[in-house]
N, C-alpha and C positions, 0 to 999 in steps of 0.2 A: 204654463204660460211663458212665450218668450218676449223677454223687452230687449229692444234697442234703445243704450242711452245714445246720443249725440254728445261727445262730451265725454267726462266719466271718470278722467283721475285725478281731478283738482281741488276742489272746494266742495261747492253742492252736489255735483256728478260723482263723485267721490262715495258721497256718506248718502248716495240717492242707492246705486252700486249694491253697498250692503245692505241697504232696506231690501232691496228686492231679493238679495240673496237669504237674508232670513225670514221671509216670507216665501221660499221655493221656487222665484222664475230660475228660469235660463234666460241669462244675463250677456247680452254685447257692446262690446262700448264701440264705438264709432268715431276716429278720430285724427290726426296728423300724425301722433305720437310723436308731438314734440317736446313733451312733460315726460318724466319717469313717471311709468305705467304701477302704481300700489297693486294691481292685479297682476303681474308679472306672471307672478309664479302660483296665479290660484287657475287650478283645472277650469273652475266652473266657470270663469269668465273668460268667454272669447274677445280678440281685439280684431277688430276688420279697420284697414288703416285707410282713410281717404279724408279728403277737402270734402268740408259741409256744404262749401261754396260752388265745388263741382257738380251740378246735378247728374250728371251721368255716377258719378261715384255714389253718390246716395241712391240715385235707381238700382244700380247695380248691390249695394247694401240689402235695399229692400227684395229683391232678387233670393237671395242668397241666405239671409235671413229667415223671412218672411214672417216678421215680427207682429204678437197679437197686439204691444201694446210701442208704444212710440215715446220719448222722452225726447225732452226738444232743452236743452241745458245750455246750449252756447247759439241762439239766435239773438244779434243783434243789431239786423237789421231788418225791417219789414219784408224787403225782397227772400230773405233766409226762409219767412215761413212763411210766405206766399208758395215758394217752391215746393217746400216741406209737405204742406198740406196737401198739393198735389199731387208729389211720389208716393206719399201714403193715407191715400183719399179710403183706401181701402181696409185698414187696420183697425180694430176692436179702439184704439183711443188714443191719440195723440194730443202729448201734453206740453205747454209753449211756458217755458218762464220765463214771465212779464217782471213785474216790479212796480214796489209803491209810487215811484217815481213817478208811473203810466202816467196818475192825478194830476190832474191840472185845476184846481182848486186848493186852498186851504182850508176845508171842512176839518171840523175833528167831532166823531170820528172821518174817516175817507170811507165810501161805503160805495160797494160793488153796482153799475145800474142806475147810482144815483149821481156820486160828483164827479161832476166832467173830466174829460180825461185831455191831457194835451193835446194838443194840433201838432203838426207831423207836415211842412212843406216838402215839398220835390227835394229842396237840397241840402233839410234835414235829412231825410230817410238815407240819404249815400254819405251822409259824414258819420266819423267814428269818434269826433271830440266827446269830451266827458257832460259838457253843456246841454245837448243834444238827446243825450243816453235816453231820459223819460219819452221826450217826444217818440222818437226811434220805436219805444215800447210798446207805447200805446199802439200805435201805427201796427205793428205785432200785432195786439191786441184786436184790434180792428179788421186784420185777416185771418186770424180763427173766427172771430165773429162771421165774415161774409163767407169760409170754409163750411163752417155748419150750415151754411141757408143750404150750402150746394148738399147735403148730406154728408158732410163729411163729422167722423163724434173727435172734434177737436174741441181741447180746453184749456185754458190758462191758470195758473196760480201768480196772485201777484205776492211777494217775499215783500218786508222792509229790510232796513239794513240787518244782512246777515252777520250772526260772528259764530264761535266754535272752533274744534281743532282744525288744524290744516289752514288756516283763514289766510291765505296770500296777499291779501289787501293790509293785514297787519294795523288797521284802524281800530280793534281792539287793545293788540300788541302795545299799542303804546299805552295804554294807559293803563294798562296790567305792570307793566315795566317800571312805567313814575313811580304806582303806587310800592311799589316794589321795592325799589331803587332809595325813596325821597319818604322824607318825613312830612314835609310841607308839597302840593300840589295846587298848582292853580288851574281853577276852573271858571271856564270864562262865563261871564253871563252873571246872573243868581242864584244859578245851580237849580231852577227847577223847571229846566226845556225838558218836555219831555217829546223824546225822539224815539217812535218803535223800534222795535228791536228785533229778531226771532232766531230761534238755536235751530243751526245746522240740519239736525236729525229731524227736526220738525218739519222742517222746510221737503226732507225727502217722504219723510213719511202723508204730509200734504198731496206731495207728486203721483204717490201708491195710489190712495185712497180718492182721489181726486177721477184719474183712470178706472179705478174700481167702480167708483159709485157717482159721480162728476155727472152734468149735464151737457151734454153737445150748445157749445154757442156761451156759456157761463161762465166766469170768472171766478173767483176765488183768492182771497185775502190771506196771506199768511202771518201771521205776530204772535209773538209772548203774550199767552193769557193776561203775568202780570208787568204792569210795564210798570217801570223805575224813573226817577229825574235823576239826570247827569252828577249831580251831588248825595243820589242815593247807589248811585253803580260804584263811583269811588268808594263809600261807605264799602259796601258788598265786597268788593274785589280786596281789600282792608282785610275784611273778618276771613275772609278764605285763602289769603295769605298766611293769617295770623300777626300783623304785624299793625303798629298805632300809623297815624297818618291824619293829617288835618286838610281839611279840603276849602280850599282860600278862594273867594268868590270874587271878580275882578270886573269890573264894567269896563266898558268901550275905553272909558279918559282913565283908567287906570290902565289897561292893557296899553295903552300907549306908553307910558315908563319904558318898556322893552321895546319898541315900534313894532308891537303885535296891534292883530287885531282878533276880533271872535273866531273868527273862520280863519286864522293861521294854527286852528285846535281839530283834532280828530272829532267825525261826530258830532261837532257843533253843528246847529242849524237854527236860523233867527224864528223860524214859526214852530210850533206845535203838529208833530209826523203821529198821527196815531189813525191806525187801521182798526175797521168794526172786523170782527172774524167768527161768527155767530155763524155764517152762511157756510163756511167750514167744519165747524163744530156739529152742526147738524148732520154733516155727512158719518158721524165715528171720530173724528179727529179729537185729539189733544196734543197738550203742549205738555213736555217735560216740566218739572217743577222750577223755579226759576236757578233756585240753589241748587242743583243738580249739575244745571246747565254751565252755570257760572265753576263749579268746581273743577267739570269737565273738561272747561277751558282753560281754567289756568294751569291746571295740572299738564294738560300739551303746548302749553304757552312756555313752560318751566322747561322742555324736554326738547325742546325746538332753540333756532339758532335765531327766532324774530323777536324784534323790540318795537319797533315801530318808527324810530326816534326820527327817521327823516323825513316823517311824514309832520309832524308838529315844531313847535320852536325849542330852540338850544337851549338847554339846563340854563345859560349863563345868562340870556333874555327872560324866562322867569324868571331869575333870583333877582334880574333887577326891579319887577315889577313887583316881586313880595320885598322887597325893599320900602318900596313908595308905600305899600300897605300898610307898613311896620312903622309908621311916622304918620298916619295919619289918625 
């Protein structure tokens, strides 16, 4: 079998990359090569260098290629795979990564067919702000859908927030790092948002299996079997350190002390993110164990140069807010 990723040395394209290579494709990634290439120097993966955005370069891809299976990694705007699905109207199975985002309800769980999915304006779909991002997906989402009426076996996986090695978003990073770094952490909220979550490897092995056995026109949920509350990931990330750590729980009018707020914190979110994924699971799929996963990650968390720290508030804005806690 040959896949084309789109995408391929970064994150999910990355550890999508090695799914397929230990499962036997011949593997191409397709892409600017404006990242160092982790396949550099491996035979089996070819690079064919072009803009996603060029459609004559992905014609020509598909040309050249002539790929059974289609990986669609860096589409993030609905025009991407409207094109996508056209230049490869013709391939064994083209797979679009969506995102929990798509959702535009707060269901819990979110479930594939059922909770509505964002609306997606005209001058949504051509902006690339981070506000946007779900809209944009859905909208994705939406042209695999009208791609399969046309015959085309295109499918989507939607991820939640991803973390794992390689994580360039570094949203994990940081709070592998407090925990690390600090004895005391603060965690906003109550400590028990629970926000899905899903390990890298899973997210690829989704993609595999999704192509493999996937339905033209369906979607697909990816998340951690088991999900965790924000005050039980800090616990976890603790015991897999090996180190004590107390996790200080701060509401709104206390995170004010420091003039934070909930959302100046990694991974915070005011509602409850949790994806059903039973419709996956029926396909073969599983999920790594959750400790596995977590090990997996901090041990390249440790070996990597990322912390996270500019993504959350300065040490010295916490401590003044475990201050105010420390007096009350």
């Amino acid at each position: 079998m040959r896949a084309l990723v789109i995408g391929g040395t970064r994150f999910i394209g990355r550890h999508l990359v090695e799914e397929l290579l230990a499962n036997d494709y011949e593997v191409t990634i397709f892409n600017r090569g404006n990242h160092d290439n982790p396949f550099a120097d491996d035979d089996r993966v070819r690079h064919v260098e072009g803009d996603r955005k060029n459609e004559g370069a992905l014609e020509a891809a598909s040309t050249e290629v002539d790929p059974d299976h289609v990986y669609d990694v860096v589409a993030y705007k609905p025009r991407d795979v409207r094109a996508a699905t056209e230049i490869f109207a013709d391939v064994d199975a083209y797979v679009y990564v969506s995102s929990g985002g798509a959702y535009g309800a707060e269901h819990v769980p979110k479930r594939e067919a059922v909770t509505p999915l964002q609306e997606c304006t005209t001058g949504q779909a051509t902006e690339d702000s981070a506000e946007t991002y779900g809209n944009r997906k859905a909208e994705g989402d939406r042209a695999v859908f009208a791609a399969a009426e046309r015959g085309v076996n295109a499918m989507s996986v939607r991820p939640t927030v991803v973390y794992g090695p390689h994580d360039y978003t570094e949203r994990l990073d940081y709070w592998i790092d407090r925990v690390n770094e600090h004895d005391r952490v603060v965690i906003p909220g109550d400590g028990d948002l629970l926000w899905h979550r899903v390990y890298v490897e899973d997210v690829a092995a989704a993609m595999r299996i999704v192509a493999e056995a996937g339905t033209a026109g369906e979607a697909y949920n990816v998340g951690d079997r088991r999900l965790v509350t924000h005050a039980e990931l800090v616990n976890r990330l603790a015991a897999t350190l090996d180190t004590d750590v107390e996790g200080v729980t701060a509401s709104e009018r206390e995170l004010a002390a420091g003039d934070l707020v909930p959302g100046d914190f990694p991974l915070y979110r005011e509602h409850p993110h949790v994806l059903a994924t039973s419709k996956l699971a029926s396909l073969g799929w599983e999920s790594t164990p959750l400790s596995t996963a977590i090990e997996r990650t901090v041990e390249e968390h440790l070996d990597s140069d990322r912390d996270g720290r500019e993504l959350g508030p300065d040490r010295e804005d916490e401590q003044r807010v475990l201050e105010v806690l420390d007096t009350l």
